[in-house]
C-alpha positions as CSV (number, residue, x, y, z in Angstrom):
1,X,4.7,0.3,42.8
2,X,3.2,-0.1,39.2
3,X,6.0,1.6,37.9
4,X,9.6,1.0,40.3
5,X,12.3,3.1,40.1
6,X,15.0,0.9,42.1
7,X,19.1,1.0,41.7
8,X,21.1,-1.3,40.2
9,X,21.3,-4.5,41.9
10,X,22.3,-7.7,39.4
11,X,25.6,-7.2,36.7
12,X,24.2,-7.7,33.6
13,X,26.1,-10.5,31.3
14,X,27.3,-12.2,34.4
15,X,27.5,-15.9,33.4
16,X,26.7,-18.4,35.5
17,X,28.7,-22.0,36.2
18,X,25.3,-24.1,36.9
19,X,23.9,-22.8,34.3
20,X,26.4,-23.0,31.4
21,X,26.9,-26.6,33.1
22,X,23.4,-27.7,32.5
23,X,23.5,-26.6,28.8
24,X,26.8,-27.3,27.7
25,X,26.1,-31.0,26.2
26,X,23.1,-29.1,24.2
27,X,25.7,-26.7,23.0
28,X,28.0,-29.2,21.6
29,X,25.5,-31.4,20.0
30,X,23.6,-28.6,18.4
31,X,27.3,-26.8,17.4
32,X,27.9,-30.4,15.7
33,X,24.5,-30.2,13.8
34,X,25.2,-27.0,12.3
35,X,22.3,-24.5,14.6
36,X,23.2,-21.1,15.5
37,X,22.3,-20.1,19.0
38,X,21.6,-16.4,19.2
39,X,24.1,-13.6,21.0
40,X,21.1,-13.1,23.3
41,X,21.4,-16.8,24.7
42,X,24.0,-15.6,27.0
43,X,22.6,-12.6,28.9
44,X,22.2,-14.6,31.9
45,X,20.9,-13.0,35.8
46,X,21.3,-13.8,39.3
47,X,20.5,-17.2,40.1
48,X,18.4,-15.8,43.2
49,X,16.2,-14.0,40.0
50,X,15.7,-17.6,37.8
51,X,15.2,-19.0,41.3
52,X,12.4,-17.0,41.5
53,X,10.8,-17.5,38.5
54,X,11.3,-21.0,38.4
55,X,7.5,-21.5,37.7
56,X,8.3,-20.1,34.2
57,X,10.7,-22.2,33.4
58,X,9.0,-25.2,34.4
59,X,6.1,-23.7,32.1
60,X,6.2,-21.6,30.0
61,X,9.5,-21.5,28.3
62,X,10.3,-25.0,26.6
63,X,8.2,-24.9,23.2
64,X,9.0,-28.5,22.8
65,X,7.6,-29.2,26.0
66,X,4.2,-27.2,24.6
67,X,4.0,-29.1,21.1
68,X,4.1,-26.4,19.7
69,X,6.1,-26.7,16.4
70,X,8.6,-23.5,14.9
71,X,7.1,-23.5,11.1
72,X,7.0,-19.9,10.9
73,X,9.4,-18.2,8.6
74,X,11.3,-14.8,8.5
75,X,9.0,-13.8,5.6
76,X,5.8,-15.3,6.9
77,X,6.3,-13.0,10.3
78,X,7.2,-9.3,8.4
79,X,3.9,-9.9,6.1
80,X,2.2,-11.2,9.1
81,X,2.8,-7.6,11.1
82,X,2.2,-5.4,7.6
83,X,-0.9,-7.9,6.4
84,X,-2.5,-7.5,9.8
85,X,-2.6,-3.9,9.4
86,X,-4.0,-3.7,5.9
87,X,-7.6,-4.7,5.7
88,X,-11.5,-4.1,5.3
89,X,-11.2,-0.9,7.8
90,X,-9.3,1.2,5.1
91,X,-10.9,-0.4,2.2
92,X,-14.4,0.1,3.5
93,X,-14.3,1.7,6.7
94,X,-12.7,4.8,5.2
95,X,-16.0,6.0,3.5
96,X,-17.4,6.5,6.9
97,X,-14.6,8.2,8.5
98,X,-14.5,10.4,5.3
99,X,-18.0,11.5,5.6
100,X,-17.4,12.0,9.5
101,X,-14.1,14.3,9.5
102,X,-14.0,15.6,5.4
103,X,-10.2,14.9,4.6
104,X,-8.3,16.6,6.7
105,X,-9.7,15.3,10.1
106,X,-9.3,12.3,8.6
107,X,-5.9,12.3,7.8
108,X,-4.9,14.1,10.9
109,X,-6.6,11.0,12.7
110,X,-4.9,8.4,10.8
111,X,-1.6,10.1,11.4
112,X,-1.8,10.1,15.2
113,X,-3.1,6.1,15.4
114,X,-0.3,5.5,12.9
115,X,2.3,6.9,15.4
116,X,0.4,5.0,18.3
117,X,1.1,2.1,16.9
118,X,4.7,2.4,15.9
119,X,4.9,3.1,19.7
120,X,2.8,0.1,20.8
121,X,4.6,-2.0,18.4
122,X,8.4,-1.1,19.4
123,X,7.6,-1.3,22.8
124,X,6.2,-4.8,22.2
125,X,9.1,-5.9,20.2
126,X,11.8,-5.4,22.2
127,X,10.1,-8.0,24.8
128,X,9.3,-10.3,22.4
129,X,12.5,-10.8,20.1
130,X,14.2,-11.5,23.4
131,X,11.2,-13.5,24.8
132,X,9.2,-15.2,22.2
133,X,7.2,-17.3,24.7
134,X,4.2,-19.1,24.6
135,X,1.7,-16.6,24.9
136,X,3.6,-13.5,23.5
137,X,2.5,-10.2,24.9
138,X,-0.5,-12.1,27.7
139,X,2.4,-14.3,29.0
140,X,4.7,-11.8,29.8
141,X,1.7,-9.7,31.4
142,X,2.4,-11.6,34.0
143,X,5.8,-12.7,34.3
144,X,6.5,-8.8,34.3
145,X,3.4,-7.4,35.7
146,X,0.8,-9.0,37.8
147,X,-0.7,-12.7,36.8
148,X,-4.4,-10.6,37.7
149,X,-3.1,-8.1,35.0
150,X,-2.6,-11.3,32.6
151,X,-5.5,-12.7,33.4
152,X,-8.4,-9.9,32.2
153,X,-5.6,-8.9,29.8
154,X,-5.5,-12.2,28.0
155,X,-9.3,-13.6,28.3
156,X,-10.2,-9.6,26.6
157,X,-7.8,-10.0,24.0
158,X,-9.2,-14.2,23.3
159,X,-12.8,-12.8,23.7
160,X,-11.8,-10.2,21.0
161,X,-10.3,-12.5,18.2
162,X,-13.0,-15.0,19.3
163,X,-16.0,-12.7,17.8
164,X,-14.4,-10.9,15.6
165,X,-13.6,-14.1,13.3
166,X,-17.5,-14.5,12.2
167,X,-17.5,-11.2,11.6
168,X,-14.9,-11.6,8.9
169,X,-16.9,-14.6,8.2
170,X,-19.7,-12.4,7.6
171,X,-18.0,-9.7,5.7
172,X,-16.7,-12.4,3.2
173,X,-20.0,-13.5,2.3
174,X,-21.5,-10.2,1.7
175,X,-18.8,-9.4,-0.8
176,X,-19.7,-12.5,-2.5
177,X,-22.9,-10.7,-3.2
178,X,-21.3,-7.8,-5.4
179,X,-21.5,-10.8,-8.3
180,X,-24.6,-12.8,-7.1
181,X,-27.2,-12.3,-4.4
182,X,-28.8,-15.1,-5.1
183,X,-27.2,-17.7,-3.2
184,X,-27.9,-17.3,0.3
185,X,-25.2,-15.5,2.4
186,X,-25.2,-18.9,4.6
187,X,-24.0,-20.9,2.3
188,X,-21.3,-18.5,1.4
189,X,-20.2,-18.7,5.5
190,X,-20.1,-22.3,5.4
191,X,-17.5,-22.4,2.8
192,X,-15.4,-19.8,4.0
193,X,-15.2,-21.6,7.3
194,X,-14.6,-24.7,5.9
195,X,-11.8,-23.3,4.3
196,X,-10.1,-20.9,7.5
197,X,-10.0,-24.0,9.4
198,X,-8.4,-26.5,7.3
199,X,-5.8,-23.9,6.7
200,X,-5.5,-23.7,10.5
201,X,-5.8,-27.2,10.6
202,X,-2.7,-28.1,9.2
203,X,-0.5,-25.7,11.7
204,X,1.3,-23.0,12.0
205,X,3.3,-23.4,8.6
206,X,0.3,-23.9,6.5
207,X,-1.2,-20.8,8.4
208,X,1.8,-18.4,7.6
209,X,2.1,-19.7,3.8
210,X,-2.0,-18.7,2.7
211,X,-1.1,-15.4,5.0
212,X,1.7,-14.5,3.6
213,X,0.3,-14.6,0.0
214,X,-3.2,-13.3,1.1
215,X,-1.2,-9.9,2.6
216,X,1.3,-9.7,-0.4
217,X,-2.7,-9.2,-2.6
218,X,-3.3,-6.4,0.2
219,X,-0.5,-5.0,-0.5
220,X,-0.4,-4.9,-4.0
221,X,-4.1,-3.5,-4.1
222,X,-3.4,-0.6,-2.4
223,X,-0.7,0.1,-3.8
224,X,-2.3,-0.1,-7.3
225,X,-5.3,2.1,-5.7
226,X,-2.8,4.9,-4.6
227,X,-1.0,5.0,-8.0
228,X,-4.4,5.0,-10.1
229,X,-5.4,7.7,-7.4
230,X,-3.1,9.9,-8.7
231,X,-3.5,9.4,-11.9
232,X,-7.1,10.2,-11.8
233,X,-6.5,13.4,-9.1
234,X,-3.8,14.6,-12.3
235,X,-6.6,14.2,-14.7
236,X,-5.7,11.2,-16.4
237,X,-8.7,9.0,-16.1
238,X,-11.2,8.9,-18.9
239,X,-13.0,11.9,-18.6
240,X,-9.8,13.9,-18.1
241,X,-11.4,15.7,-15.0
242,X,-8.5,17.4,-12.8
243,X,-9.2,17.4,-9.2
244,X,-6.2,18.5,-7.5
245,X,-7.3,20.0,-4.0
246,X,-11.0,20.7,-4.9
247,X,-12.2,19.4,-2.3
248,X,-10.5,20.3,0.5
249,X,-11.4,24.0,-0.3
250,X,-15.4,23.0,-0.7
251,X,-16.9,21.4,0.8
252,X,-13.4,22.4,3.2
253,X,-11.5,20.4,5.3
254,X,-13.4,19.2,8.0
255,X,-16.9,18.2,8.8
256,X,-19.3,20.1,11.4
257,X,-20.6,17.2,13.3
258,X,-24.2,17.2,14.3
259,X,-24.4,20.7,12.9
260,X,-22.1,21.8,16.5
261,X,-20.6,25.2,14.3
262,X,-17.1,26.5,14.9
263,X,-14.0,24.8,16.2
264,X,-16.2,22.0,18.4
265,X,-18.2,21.0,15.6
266,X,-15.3,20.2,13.7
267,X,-12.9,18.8,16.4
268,X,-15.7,16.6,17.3
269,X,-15.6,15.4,13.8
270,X,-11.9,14.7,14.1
271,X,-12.5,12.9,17.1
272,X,-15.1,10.6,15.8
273,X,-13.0,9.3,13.3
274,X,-9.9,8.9,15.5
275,X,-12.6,6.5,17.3
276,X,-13.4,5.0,14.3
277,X,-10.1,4.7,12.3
278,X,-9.1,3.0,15.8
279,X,-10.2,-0.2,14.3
280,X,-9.0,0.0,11.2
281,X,-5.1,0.0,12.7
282,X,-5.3,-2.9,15.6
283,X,-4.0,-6.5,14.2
284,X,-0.4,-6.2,13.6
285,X,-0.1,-7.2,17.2
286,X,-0.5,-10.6,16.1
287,X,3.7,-11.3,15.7
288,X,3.4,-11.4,19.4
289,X,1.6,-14.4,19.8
290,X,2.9,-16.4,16.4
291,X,6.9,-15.9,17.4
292,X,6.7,-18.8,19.5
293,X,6.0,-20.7,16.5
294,X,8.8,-18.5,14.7
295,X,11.7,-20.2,13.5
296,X,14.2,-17.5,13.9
297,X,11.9,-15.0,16.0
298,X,15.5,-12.6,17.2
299,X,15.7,-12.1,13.5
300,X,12.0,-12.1,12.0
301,X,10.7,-9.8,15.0
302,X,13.1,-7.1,14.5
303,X,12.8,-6.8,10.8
304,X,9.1,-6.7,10.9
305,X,8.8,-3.9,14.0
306,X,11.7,-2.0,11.5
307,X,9.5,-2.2,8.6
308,X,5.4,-1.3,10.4
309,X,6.1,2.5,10.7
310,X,7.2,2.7,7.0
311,X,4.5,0.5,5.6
312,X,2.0,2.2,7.7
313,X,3.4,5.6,6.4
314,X,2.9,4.4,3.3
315,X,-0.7,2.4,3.0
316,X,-2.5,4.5,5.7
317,X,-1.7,7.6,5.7
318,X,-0.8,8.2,2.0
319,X,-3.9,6.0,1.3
320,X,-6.1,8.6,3.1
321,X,-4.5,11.5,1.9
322,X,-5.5,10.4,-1.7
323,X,-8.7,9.5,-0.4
324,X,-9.3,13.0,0.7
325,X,-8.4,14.0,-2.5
326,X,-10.4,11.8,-4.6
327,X,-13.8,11.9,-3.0
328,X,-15.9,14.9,-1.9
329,X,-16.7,14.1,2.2
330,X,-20.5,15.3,0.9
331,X,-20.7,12.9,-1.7
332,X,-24.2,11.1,-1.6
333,X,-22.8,7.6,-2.0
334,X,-20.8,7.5,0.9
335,X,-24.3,7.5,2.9
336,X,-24.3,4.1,1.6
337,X,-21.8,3.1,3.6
338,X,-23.3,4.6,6.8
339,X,-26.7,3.0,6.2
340,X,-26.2,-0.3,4.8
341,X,-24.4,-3.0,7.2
342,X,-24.1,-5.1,3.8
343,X,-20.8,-3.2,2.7
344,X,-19.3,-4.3,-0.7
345,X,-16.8,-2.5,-3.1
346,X,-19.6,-0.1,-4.2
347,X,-18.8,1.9,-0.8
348,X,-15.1,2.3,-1.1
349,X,-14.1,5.5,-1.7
350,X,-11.5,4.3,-4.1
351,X,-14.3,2.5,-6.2
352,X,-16.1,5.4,-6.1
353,X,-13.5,7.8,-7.2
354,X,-13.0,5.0,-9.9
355,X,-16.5,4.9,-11.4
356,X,-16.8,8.7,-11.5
357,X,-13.3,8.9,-13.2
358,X,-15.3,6.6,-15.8
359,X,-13.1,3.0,-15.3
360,X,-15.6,0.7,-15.7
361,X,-13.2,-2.8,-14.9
362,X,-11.7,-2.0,-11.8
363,X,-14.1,-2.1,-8.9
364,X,-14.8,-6.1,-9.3
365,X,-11.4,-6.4,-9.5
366,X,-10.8,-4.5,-6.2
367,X,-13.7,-6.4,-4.6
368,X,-11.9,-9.8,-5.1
369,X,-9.0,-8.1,-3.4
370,X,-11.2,-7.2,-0.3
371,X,-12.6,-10.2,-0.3
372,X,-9.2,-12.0,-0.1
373,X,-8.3,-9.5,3.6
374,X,-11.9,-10.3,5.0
375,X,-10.8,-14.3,4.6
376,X,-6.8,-13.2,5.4
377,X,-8.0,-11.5,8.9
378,X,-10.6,-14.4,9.5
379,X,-8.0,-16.7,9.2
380,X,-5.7,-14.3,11.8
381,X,-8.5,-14.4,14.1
382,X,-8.8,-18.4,14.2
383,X,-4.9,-18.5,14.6
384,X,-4.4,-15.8,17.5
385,X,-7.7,-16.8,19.2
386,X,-6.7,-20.3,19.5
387,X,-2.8,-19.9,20.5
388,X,-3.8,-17.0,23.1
389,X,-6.4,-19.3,24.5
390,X,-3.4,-22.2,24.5
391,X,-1.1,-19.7,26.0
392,X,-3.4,-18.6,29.1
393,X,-3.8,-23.0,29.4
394,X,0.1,-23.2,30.4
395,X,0.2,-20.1,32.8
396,X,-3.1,-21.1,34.3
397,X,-5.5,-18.4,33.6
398,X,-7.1,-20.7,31.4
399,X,-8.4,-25.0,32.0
400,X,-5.4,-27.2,31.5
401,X,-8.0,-28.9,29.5
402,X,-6.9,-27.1,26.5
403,X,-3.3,-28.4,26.7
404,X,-3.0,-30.7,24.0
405,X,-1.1,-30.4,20.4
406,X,-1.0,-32.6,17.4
407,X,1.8,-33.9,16.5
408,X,2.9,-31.3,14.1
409,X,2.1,-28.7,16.7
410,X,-1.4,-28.2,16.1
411,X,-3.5,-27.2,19.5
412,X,-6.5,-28.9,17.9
413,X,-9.0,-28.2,21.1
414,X,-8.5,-24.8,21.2
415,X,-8.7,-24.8,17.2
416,X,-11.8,-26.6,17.9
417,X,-12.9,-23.7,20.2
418,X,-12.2,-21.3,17.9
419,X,-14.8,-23.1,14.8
420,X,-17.3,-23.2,17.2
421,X,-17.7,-19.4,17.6
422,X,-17.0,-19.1,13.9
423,X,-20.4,-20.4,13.9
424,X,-21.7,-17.4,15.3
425,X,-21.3,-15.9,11.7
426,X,-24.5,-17.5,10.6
427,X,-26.9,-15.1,13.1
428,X,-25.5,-12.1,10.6
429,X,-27.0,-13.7,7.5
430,X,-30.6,-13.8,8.7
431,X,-32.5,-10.6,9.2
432,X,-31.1,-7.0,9.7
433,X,-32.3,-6.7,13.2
434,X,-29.9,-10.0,13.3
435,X,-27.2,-8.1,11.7
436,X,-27.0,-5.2,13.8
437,X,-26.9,-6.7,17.3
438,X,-23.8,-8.9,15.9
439,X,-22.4,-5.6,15.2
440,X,-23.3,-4.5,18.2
441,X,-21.5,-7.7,19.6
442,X,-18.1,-6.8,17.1
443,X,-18.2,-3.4,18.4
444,X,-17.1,-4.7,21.9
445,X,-14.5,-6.8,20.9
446,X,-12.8,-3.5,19.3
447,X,-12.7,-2.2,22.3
448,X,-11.3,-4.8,23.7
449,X,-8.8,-4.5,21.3
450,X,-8.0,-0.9,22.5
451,X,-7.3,-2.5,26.0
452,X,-4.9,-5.3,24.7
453,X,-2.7,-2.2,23.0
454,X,-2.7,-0.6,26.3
455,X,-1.7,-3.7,28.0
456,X,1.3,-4.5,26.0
457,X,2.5,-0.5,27.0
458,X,1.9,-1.0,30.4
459,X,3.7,-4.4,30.4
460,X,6.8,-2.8,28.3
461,X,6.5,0.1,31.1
462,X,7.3,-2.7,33.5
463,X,10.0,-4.2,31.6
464,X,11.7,-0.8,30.8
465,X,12.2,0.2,34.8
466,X,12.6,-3.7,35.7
467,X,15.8,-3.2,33.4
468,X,16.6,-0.2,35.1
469,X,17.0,-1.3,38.5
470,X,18.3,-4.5,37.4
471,X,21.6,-2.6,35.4
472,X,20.6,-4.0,32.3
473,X,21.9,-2.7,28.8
474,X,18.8,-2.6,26.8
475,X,20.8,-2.1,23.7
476,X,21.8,-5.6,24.0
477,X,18.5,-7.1,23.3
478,X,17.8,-8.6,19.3
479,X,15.6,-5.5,19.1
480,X,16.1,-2.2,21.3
481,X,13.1,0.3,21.3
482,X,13.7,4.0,20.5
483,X,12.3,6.9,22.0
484,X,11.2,4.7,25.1
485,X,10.0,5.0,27.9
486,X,7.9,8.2,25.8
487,X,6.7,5.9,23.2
488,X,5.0,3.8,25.7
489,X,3.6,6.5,27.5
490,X,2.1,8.3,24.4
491,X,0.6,5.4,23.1
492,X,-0.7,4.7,26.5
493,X,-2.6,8.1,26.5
494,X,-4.3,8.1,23.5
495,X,-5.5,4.7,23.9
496,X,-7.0,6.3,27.5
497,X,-8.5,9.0,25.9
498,X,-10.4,7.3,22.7
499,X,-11.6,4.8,25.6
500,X,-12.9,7.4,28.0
501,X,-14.3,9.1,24.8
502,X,-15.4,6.3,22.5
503,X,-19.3,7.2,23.4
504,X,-18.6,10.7,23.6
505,X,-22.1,11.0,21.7
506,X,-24.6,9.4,24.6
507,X,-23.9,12.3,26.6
508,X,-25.0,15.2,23.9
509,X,-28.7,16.3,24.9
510,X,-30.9,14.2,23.0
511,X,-28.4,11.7,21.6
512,X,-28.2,9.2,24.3
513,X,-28.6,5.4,23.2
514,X,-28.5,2.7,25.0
515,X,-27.0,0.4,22.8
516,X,-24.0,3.2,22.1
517,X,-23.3,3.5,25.6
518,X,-23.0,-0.4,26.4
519,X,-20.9,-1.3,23.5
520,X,-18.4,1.9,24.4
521,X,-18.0,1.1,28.2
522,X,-19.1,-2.5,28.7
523,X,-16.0,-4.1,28.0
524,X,-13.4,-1.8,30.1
525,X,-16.0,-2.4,33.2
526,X,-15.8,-6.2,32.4
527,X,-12.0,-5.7,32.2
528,X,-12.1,-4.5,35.6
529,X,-14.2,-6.2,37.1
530,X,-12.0,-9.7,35.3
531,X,-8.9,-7.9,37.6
532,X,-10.0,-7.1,40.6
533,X,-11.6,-10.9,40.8
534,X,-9.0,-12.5,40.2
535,X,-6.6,-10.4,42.6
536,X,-9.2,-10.4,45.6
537,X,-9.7,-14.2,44.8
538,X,-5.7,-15.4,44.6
539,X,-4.1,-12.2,46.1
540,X,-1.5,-11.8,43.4
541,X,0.4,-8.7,43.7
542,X,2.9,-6.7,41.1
543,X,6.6,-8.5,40.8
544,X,9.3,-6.3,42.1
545,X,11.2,-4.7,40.0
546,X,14.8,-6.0,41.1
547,X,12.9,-9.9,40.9
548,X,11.6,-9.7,37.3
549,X,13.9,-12.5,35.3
550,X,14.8,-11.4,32.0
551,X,17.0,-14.3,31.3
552,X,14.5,-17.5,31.2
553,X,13.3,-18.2,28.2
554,X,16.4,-16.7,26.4
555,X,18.7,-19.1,26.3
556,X,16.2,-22.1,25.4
557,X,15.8,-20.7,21.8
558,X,17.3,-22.5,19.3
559,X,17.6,-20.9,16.0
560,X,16.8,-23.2,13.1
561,X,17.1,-21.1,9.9
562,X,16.4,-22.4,6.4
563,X,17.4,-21.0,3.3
564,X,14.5,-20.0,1.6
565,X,13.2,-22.1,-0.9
566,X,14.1,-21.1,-4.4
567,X,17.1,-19.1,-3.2
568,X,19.4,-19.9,-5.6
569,X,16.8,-19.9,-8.6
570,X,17.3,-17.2,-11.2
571,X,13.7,-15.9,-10.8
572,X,14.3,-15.5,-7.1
573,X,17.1,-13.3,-7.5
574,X,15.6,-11.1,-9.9
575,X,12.7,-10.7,-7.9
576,X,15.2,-9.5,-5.0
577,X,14.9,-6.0,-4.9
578,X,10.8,-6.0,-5.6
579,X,11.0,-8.6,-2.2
580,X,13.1,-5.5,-0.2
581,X,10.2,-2.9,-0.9
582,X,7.1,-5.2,-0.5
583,X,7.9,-7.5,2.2
């Protein structure tokens, strides 16, 4: 069964002899040194369970064995989770979804994806704090699930972060262009890549240093937007215009799609940006695949699942709502947005509440800012697209021939893998027939994204009735999921329904495209098509319930904690409680 409902059978926090045997001379040497192990070390099974799994301890469990190197910090992994949230999809993306769903559809769409991913994300941290492994979420598709699962799960989710890094590429040079469209948006892709893969280059520590700075500019730009937001909706911008609700009453709340009247016309409207905004939200998923490389992952994980839904709360939803306020869903300029695939500032809807308030400084300002997420997520898409494809190497749904590190834990072929389709950025900075089949091409990888979210549900799902039958207290994990196993479940039926629906257009009289209909579907037929192949072809079936092992991995991670630099310094203290509310 998919989804087991056995009895009891193993005592959880039964410790065994041969076990503690095996690791007791670790113990004492690393007591001697000063490390910490976790609580969570000890929650040891059945032997007959490790037994079984002995494959993934062989494998997949030993990050020394990998190369892979723990440079990650605590505060590198919270930004990581908030900063992959925050990017050019509410900054830019929100001018379409405005125009599609007029403020209130767009705010009732954000609110449900934000609640979507709380659930996605709780459900994946649990697993992970307790099993950072090599691989994160794709690795433990399979230890939980069914290898087949892992298999289309992880090659969809590397495909996705694969193509969708030249499209950051591509964004970043045509934001270059607010100032000068002169220079050739090729040249402006060469240096941008350049400079995403030497940070990668130089490992996971020099990734999480430029990303934690490049998310805590994300962060304070849209916090800045939302404050001058009100400012201007109160009338204290330069022309002294109040706006207050204006808008919501006319042109109204929602958009009538298509010209569809009544209640479909405007649900449709709503569901076309809950399609939309889908995008806009996917990325904070990432803390999955980097706590292997986390120093202190049963500390960092936690705290960053604890913060997402408050963070998102904040920046998405509150960021919407004052978009709703500041700008008209009929506004003329906002067509820009639809119609040009060279998207700068000027199509924000914060710039453009901006420029009509009469401040004339601010949008270059907040184009630097965009420009700085465009290069952050490029970067993200380099680091998870490389480690995923590293992870899939050491279960074997990927070539071994990927299985080599540096020697400060660098998987340099996979990096290599990963700047090759970076290259892809420079068909986008030819013609515009070039430009929108890469988009085309990006659209697919979203979708693809949709699937990975559903994936790490379904896996969870696994998890949650594997603990079940096995006895096991789930509130002794580092992180315990609330509202579970409902959180899983809703999550996994919104991310059904936008999928079923994502081309709901092609199938309106007259509005069938081609193009629509391929980007929408394609990738959940390849999906399939990835499974069932690799099930008929290996005959891999679904682990029992009462056989999932939920103790390797544990015990082998060894906490090594710094203080943070600049601890004791008087500036780092009195930047303390500004540190609590940001990051």
């Amino acid at each position: 069964m998919l989804f087991p409902k056995g009895r009891a059978r193993w005592s959880y926090g039964a410790v065994q002899e041969e076990e503690e045997e095996e690791h007791e001379a670790d113990r004492r040497t690393e007591h001697e040194e000063g490390d910490d192990r976790d609580d969570a070390s000890t929650l040891l099974l059945h032997q007959s369970s490790v037994q079984k799994t002995k494959k993934w301890t062989e494998d997949n469990v030993a990050r020394i064995k990998t190369g892979l190197k723990s440079g990650l910090e605590n505060r590198h992994i919270v930004m990581m989770a908030i900063g992959g949230v925050i990017g050019t999809g509410l900054f830019l993306g929100s001018a379409v979804s405005l125009q599609t769903g007029g403020p209130l559809g767009i705010l009732l769409a954000y609110t449900i994806l934000g609640t979507v991913l709380y659930c996605q994300m709780i459900s994946m941290g649990e697993m992970i704090s307790h099993l950072p492994v090599v691989g994160g979420q794709i690795s433990l598709a399979a230890r939980f699930g069914d290898p087949a699962f892992s298999f289309a799960l992880g090659w969809a989710y590397c495909f996705t972060y694969l193509f969708l890094l030249p499209a950051e590429l591509s964004a970043a040079a045509v934001l270059v262009g607010y100032w000068n469209k002169t220079i050739s948006n090729a040249v402006w892709v060469t240096i941008f890549l350049t400079v995403v893969s030497i940070i990668n280059g130089f490992g996971a520590r020099s990734y999480g240093e430029l990303e934690f700075w490049f998310s805590s500019i994300k962060v304070i730009t849209i916090i800045g937007l939302i404050i001058v937001g009100i400012i201007i909706s109160a009338g204290g911008g330069p022309t002294g215009e109040t706006i207050g609700f204006k808008y919501w009453r006319d042109p109204g709340p929602f958009v009538q799609v298509l010209g569809i009247p009544g209640a479909l016309g405007r649900f449709l409207g709503f569901w076309s940006v809950l399609i939309q905004a889908t995008f806009a939200f996917i990325g904070a998923e990432i803390i999955g695949i980097a706590a292997a490389e986390a120093k202190n992952p049963r500390k960092s994980i936690p705290a960053a699942i604890k913060s997402v839904f408050y963070r998102v709360l904040i920046f998405y939803i509150v960021g919407v709502f004052i978009i709703g306020i500041l700008v008209s869903s009929k506004d003329p300029r906002l067509n820009n947005a639809r119609a040009s695939l060279q998207k700068t500032a000027e199509v924000s809807p914060f710039v453009i509440a901006i420029e009509k308030a009469g401040i004339k400084s601010l949008p270059g300002v907040i184009n630097a800012a965009i420009l700085t997420s465009a290069l952050s997520c490029a970067s993200s898409n380099m680091f998870v697209s490389s480690r995923v494809l590293f992870g899939m190497s050491i279960t074997g749904t990927a070539p071994k021939f990927f299985l080599s590190t540096t020697s400060y834990g660098l998987p340099w072929k996979t990096w290599i893998v990963s700047i090759l389709f970076g290259l892809l950025a420079y068909t986008s900075a030819g013609s515009q027939s070039a430009a929108e089949t890469f988009g085309y091409f990006t659209t697919l990888s979203s979708i693809g994204w949709l699937i990975s979210w559903g994936g790490i549900c379904v896996t969870y799902l696994r998890w949650y009735y594997g603990c079940k039958a096995q006895g096991i207290d789930r509130r002794r994990f580092p992180f315990y999921a609330p509202f579970q196993p409902y959180a899983a479940w809703w999550a996994i039926m919104w991310v059904v329904l936008i999928l079923i629906f994502s081309g709901w257009r092609v199938f309106l009289k007259g509005h069938f495209k081609t193009s629509t209909f391929i980007t929408s579907y394609a990738p959940i037929i390849l999906f399939t098509l990835l499974y069932v192949g690799y099930k008929v072809r290996f005959k891999t079936r679904w682990v029992r319930a009462e056989d999932m092992d939920f103790n390797t991995g544990a015990a082998e991670v060894i906490v090594k904690e710094k203080k943070p630099i600049g601890s004791k310094e008087p500036w780092y203290m009195m930047l303390a409680p500004l540190r609590r509310v940001l990051f």
